[in-house]
N, C-alpha and C positions, 0 to 999 in steps of 0.2 A: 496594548489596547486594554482599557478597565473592562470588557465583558471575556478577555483570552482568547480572542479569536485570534489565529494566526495567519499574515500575510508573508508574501514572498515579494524578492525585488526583483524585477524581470529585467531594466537596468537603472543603470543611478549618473547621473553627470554631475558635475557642479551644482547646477542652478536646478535641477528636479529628479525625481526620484518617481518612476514605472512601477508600479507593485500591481500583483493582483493577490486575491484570496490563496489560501496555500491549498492547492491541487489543481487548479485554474478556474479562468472566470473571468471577468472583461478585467481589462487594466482600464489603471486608475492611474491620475496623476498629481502629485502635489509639490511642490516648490520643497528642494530640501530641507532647508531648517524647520518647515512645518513637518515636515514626515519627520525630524528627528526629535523633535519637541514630542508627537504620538504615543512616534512607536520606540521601541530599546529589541535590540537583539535577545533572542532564548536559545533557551541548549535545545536540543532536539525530546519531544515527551518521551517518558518510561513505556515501556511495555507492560501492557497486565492482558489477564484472562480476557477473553470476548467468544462470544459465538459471530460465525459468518454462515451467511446464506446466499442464495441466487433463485434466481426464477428460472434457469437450468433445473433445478434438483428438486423434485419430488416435492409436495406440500408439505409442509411441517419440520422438514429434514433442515437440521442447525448442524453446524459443525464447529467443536471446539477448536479456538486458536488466538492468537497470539495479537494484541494493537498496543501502535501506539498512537491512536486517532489522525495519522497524518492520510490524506483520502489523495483520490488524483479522480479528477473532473464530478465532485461531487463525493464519490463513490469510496469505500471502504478498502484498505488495502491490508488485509488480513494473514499472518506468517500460520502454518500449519505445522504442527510437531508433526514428526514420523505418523504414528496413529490414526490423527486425523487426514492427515494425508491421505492414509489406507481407506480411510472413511470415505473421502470424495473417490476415489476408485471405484468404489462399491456403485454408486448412484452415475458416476460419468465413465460408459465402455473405455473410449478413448483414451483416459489417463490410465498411463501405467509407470510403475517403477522400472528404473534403469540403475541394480544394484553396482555394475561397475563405474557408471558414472558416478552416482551416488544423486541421480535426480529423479523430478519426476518428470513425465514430458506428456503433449495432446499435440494430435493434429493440429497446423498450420491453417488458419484461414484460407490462406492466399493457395497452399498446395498440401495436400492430401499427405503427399508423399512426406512433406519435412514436418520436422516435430517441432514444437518449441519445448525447449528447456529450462524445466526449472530447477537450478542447482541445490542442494544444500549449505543454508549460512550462519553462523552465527551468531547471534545477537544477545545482550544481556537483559536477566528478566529479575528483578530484584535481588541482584548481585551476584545471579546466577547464569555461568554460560550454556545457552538454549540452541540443539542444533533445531533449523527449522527451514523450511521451503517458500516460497513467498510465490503463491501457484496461482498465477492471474493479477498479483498486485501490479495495480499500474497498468490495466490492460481491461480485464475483465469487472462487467457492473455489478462487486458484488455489495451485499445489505451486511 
């Protein structure tokens, strides 16, 4: 797409081609050879620096960490180094570390009692292997 916006195929037949925006959003539909005249496949974007934020955490409170602009339903899906991790700890009771798993984890919506989990992964940050947590990506609305 000439302005880089990135779509996703939700599915593809023969004769048309399901996409919507990449993290969702209505699907769209276009006859294939038009969608492939568009659009061309890409590698997945780089990671660099970002701050993340929520309307959970205190005014002002940024937290450094990790994008590579890919969002899910709008929203920012930001990896936190260990540090920053410790950082969202401070500001959310609930999140805490789990050193033998090697996660961090918060209260479940649905039940008090279970946690979710969020493991440690790693990912590449300018040719550099990055361990990091990925705490609410793909869940939580964060900025």
């Amino acid at each position: 797409m000439p302005n880089g916006s990135l779509f996703q195929i939700v599915e593809r037949t023969d004769d048309t081609v399901h996409f919507t925006a990449q993290g969702g959003g209505i699907v769209r539909a276009l006859p294939a050879a038009e969608f492939d005249a568009q659009f061309s496949p890409t590698d997945m974007p780089k990671f660099t620096r970002a701050h993340a934020s929520g309307d959970w955490l205190p005014d002002g409170v940024v937290i450094d960490c990790l994008s590579n602009g890919m969002r899910w339903n709008g929203w920012s899906c930001p990896y936190f180094e260990y540090d920053g991790a410790l950082q969202l700890c401070k500001h959310m009771p609930g999140l805490i570390y789990d050193q033998a798993k090697d996660c961090f984890s918060y209260p479940s919506e649905d039940n008090n009692l279970e946690r979710t989990e969020f493991h440690a992964e790693s990912i590449d940050v300018q040719g550099h292997t990055t361990k990091v947590y990925a705490i609410g990506s793909g869940n939580w609305c964060w900025e």
